[in-house]
C-alpha distance (Angstrom), angle and dihedral (degrees) to the residues before:
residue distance angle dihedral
X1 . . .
X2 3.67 . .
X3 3.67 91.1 .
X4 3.77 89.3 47.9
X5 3.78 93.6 51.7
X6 3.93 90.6 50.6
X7 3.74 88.7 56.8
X8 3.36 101.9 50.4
X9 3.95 104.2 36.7
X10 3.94 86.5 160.9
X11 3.80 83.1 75.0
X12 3.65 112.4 73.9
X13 3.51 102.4 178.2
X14 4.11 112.0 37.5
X15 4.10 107.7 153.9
X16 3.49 125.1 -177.5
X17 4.53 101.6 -108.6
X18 3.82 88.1 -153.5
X19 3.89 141.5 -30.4
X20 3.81 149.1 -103.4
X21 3.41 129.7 -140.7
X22 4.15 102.9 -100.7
X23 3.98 96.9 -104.3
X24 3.59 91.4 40.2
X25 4.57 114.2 106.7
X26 3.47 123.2 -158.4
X27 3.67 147.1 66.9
X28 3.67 132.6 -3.2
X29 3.74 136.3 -170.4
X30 3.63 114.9 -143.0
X31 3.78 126.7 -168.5
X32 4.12 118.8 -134.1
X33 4.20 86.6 -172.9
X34 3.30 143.8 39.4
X35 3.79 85.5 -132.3
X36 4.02 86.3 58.5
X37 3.22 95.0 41.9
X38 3.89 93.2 62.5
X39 3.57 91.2 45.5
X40 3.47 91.7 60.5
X41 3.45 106.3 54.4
X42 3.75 85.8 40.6
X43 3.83 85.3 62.8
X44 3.71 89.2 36.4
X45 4.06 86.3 63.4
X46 3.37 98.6 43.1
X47 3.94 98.8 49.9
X48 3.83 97.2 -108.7
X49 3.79 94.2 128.4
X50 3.63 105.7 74.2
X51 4.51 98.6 -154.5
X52 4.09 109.0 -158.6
X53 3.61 118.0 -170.9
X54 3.84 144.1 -179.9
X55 3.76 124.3 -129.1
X56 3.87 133.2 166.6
X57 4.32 102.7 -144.6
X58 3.11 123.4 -166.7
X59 3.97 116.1 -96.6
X60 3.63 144.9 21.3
X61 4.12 111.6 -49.8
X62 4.28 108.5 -123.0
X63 3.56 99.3 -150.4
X64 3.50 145.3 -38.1
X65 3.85 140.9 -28.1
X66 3.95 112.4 -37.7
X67 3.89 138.8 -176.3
X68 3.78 116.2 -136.3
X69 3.98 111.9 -157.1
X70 3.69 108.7 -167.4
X71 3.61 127.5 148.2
X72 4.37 111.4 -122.7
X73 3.59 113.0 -147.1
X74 3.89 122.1 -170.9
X75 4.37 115.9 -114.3
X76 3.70 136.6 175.9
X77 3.33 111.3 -157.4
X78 4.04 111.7 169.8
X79 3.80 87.0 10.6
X80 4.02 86.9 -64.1
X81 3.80 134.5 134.1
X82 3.86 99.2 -114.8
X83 4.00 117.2 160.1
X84 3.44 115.9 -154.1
X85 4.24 143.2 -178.1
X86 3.87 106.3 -90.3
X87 3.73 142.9 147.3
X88 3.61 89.6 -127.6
X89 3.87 84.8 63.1
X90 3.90 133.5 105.4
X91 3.44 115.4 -108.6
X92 3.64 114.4 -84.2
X93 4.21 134.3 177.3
X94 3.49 134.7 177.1
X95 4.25 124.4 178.3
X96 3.64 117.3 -146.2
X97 3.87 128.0 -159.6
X98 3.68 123.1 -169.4
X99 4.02 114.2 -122.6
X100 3.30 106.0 168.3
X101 4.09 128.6 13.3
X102 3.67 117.9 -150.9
X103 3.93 128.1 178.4
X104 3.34 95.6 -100.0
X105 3.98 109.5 7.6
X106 3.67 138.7 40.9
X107 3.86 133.7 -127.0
X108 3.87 109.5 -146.3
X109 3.11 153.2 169.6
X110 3.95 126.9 -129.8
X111 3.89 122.7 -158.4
X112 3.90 99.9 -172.0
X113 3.99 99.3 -147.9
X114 3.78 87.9 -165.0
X115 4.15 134.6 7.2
X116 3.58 119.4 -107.7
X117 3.92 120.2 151.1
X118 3.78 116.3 -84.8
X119 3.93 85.3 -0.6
X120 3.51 100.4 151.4
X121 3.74 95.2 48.9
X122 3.88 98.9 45.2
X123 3.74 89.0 49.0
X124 4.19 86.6 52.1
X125 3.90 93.1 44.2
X126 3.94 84.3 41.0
X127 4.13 88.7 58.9
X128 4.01 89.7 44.9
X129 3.66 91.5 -109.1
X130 3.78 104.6 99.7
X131 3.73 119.6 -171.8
X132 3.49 122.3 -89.4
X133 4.14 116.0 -98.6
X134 3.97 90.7 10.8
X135 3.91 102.2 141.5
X136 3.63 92.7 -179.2
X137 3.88 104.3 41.1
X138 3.62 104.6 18.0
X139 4.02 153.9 77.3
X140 3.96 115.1 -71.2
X141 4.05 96.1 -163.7
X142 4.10 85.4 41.5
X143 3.67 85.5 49.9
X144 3.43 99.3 49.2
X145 3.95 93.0 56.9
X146 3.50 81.3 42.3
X147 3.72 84.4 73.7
X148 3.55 102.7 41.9
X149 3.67 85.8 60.7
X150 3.78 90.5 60.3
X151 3.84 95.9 -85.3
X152 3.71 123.3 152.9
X153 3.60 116.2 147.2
X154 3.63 131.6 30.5
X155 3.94 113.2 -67.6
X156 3.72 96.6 -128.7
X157 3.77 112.3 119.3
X158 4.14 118.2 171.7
X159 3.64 96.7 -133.4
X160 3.57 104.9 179.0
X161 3.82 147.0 20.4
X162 4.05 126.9 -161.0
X163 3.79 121.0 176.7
X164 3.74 141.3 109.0
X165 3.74 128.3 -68.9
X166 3.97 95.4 -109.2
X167 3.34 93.9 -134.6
X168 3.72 112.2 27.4
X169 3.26 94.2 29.7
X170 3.82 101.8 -131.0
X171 2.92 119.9 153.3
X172 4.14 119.8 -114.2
X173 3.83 146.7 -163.9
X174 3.59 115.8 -167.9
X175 3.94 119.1 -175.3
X176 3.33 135.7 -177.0
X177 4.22 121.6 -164.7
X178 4.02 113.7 -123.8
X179 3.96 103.7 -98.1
X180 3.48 122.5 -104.7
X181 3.67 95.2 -99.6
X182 3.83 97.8 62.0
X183 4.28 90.8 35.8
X184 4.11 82.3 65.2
X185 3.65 93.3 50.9
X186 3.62 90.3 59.2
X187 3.64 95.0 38.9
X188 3.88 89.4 54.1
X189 4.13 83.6 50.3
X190 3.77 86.8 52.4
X191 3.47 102.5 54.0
X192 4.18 98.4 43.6
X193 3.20 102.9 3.3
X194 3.85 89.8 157.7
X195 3.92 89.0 66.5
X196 3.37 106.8 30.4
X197 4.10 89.6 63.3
């Protein structure tokens, strides 16, 4: 944001509208006014910005697009922010398509229906097919062929945006294409996808 602000010094007032985990690509929404700002975390609360990402999980997809419902309830184990499935939890649901099926791993994509911390990858550990590259969450063996196959990040890539100008009210889709780095892991699935998982 820093960066951003020392680009554009005609814009007084850029704040970040919400976050991504640090290893996560993709699409941001960033406010020019205070006044935008608070409409977009109003919107953020109330579900009106619809957050589509990209993730490569671990394992062969069985069947089509499904909605995982499971409440995300904040930990510290070792002193560390951990979030975690739990009936003490707020209510949290994510909907994931299949894209692309690979032997051993999955290409989705991830509608977050509401925006708890580390949502998507809870909900993908949660299902037994962690994402790809997620130290925290995820799969160490699966990550380690991960990285054979070119891997060296976490493969979660916020692909697309859909909400409602905050001010004029028109209504936006913002997408961003999956960087290089993460299109050449899935290329290197393509062509041997037998050895590379």
């Amino acid at each position: 944001i820093e960066a951003l602000r020392q680009l554009r010094p005609q814009n007084p007032f850029l704040e970040l509208a919400h976050r991504l985990d640090r290893e996560t690509s993709g699409c941001l929404v960033i406010a020019k006014s205070r006044q935008a700002l608070l409409r977009l975390h109003e919107l953020l609360r109330e579900g009106g910005l619809d957050k589509y990402y990209l993730a490569l999980l671990a394992g062969p997809w069985r069947g089509g697009t499904r909605t995982v419902e499971a409440a995300l309830e904040k930990q510290r184990p070792g002193g560390q922010r951990h979030m975690a499935v739990g009936d003490e939890g707020k209510e949290s649901a994510s909907r994931f398509r299949p894209v692309e099926r690979f032997p051993h791993a999955s290409l989705v994509e991830i509608h977050l229906l509401t925006g708890r911390m580390h949502q998507a990858r809870v909900h993908a550990a949660h299902i037994g097919q962690p994402i790809a590259g997620d130290d925290k969450y995820g799969d160490r063996t699966f990550n380690q062929v991960m990285k054979r196959a070119g891997l060296g990040r976490l493969f979660l890539h916020a692909a697309r945006l859909e909400f409602r100008h905050p001010l004029s009210g028109q209504r936006l889709r913002v997408a961003a294409v999956l960087p290089p780095e993460l299109e050449r892991v899935l290329e290197n699935l393509r062509r041997e996808p037998d050895e590379a998982c």
